[in-house]
C-alpha positions as CSV (number, residue, x, y, z in Angstrom):
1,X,-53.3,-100.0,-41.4
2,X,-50.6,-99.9,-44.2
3,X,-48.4,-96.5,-43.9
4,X,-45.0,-96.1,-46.6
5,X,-41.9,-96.6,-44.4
6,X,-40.2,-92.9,-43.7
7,X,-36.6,-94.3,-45.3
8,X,-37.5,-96.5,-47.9
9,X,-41.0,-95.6,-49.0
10,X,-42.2,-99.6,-48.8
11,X,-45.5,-100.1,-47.6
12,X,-45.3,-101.6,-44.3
13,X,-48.3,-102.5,-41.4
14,X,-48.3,-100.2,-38.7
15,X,-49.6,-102.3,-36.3
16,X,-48.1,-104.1,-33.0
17,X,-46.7,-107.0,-34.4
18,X,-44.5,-105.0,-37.3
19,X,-42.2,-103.8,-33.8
20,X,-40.0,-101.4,-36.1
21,X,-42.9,-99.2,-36.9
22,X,-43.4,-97.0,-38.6
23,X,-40.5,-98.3,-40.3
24,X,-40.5,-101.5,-42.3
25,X,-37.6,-103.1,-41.1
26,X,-34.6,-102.9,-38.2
27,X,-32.5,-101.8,-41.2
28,X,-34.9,-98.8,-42.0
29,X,-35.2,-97.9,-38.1
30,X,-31.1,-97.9,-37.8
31,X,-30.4,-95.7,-40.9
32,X,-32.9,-93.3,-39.3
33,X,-31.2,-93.0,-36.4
34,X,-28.0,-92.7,-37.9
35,X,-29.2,-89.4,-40.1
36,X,-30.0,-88.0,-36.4
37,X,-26.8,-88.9,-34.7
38,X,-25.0,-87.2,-37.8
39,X,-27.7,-84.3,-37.6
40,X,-29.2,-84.4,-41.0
41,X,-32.2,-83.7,-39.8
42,X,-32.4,-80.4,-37.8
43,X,-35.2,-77.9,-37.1
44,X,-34.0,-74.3,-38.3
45,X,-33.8,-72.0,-36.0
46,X,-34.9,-68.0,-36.6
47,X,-32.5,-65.8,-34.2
48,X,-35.6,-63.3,-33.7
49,X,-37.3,-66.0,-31.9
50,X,-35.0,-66.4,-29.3
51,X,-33.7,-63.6,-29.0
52,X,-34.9,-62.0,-25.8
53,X,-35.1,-58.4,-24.6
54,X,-32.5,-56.3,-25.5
55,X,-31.0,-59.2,-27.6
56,X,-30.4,-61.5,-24.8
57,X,-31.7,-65.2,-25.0
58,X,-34.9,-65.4,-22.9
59,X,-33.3,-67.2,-20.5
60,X,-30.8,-64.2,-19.6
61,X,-33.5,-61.6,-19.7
62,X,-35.4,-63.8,-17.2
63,X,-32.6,-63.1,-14.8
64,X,-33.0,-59.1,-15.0
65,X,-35.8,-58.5,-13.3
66,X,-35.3,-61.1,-10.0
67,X,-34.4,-60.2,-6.9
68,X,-31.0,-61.0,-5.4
69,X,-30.8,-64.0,-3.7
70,X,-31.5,-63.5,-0.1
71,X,-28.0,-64.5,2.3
72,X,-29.2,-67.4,4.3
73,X,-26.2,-67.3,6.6
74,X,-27.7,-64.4,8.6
């Protein structure tokens, strides 16, 4: 199956002998990588999603209704 290469746009095989797929070509695959260890690609993020109740992140608000820990020493 031929699919365009996600850097270049070069139609490439997608198929197990082309070993840098979906990319055409160890050079494509490396400049890919490098855009996400510089973080040009990132997922936006809406703060009214995570915010939790009462504005805290749901991880904080997941705190406020658990029971103290129980003293094991005792």
């Amino acid at each position: 199956m031929k699919v365009k290469c996600p850097t270049c746009g070069k139609d490439t095989e997608y198929a197990p002998a082309n070993s840098f797929r979906p990319f055409c070509s160890e050079r494509c695959q490396t400049l890919d990588l490098g855009a996400w260890a510089d973080e040009k690609y990132r997922v936006p993020l809406n703060d009214q999603e995570h915010a939790g109740v009462n504005g805290k992140s749901p991880r904080e608000s997941d705190f406020d209704d658990a029971p103290p820990p129980k003293d094991h020493l005792n």
